[in-house]
C-alpha positions as CSV (number, residue, x, y, z in Angstrom):
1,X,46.9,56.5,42.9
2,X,43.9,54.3,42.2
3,X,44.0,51.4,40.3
4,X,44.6,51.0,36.6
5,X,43.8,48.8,34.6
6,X,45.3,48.9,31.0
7,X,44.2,46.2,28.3
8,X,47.2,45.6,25.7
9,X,49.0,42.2,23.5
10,X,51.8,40.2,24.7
11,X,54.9,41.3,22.9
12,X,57.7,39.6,24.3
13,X,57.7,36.5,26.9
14,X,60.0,34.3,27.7
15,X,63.2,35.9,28.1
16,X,62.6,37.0,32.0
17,X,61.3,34.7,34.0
18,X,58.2,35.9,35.8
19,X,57.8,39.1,33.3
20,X,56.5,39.5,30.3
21,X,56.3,42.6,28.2
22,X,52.8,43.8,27.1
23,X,52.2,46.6,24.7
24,X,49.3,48.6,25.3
25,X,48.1,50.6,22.0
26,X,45.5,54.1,22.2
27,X,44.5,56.2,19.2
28,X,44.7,60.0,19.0
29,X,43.3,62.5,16.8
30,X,46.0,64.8,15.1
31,X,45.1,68.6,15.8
32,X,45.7,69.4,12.0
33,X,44.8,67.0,9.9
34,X,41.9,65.4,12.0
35,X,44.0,61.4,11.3
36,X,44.1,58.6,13.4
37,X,47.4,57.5,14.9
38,X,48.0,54.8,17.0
39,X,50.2,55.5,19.7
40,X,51.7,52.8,21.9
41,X,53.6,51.9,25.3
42,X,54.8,48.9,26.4
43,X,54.9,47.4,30.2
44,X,56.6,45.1,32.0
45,X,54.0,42.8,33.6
46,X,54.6,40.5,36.6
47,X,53.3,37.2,35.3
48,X,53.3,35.1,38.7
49,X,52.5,31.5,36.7
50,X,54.5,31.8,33.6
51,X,51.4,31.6,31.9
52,X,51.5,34.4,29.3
53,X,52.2,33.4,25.5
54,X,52.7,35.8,21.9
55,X,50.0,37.3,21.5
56,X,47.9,36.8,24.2
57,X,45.1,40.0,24.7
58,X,45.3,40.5,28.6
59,X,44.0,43.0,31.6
60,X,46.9,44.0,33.8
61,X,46.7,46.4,36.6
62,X,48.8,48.8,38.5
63,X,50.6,47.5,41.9
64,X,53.5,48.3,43.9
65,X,56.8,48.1,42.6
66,X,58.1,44.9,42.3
67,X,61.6,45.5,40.6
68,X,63.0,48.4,39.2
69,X,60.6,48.4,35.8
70,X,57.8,46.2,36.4
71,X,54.7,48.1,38.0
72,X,52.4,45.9,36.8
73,X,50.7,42.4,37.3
74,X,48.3,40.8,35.5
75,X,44.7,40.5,36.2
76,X,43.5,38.3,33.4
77,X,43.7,36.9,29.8
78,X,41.3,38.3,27.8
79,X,42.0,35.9,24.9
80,X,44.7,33.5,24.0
81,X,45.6,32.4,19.7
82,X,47.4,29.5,21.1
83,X,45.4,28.4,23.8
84,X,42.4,28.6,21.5
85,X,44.7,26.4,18.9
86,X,45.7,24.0,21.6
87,X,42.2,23.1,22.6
88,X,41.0,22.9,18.9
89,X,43.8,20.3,18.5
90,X,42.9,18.0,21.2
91,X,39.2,18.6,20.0
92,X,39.9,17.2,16.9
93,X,42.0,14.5,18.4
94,X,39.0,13.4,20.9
95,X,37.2,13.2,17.5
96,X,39.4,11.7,15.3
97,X,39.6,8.7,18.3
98,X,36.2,8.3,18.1
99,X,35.5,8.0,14.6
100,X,38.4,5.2,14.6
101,X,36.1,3.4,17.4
102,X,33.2,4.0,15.8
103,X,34.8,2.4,12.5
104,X,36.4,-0.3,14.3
105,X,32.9,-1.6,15.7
């Protein structure tokens, strides 16, 4: 089988350690009424780092089995809410301790 690689949201993490469940969404046409549905499957993901938060939008690709569910591992984050939050927050920080300095002098 050659590789897949299937882009989909974090759903569930924390719970097993190393694994984390990511739902990967598609859209089909229905034959009669010409609709959109979303259809969508979820995956257990090896996570090797622990890294994976809610949310996150990542890559994961196809490998050997590694327990009896998981047949996937991830490749990448696409893009991560609370990462992005995180950063923003010690951003503001950084600014917040400059304007004191600046105010201070």
């Amino acid at each position: 089988m050659p590789p897949m690689s299937l882009v989909g949201q974090v759903t569930k993490v924390g719970y097993m350690s190393k694994t984390a469940t990511v739902t990967v969404s598609r859209f089909v046409v229905h034959p009669k009424t010409g609709k959109r549905l979303e259809r969508s499957k979820k995956y257990l993901a090896h996570d090797e780092t622990n890294q994976l938060r809610h949310h996150d939008t990542v890559l994961i690709r196809n490998c050997p089995p590694i327990s009896a569910r998981k047949r996937f591992t991830l490749e990448k984050v696409l893009k991560s809410p609370e990462g992005e939050r995180e950063a923003l927050h010690a951003r503001q920080a950084a600014d917040a301790g400059a304007a004191a300095a600046v105010a201070r002098s």
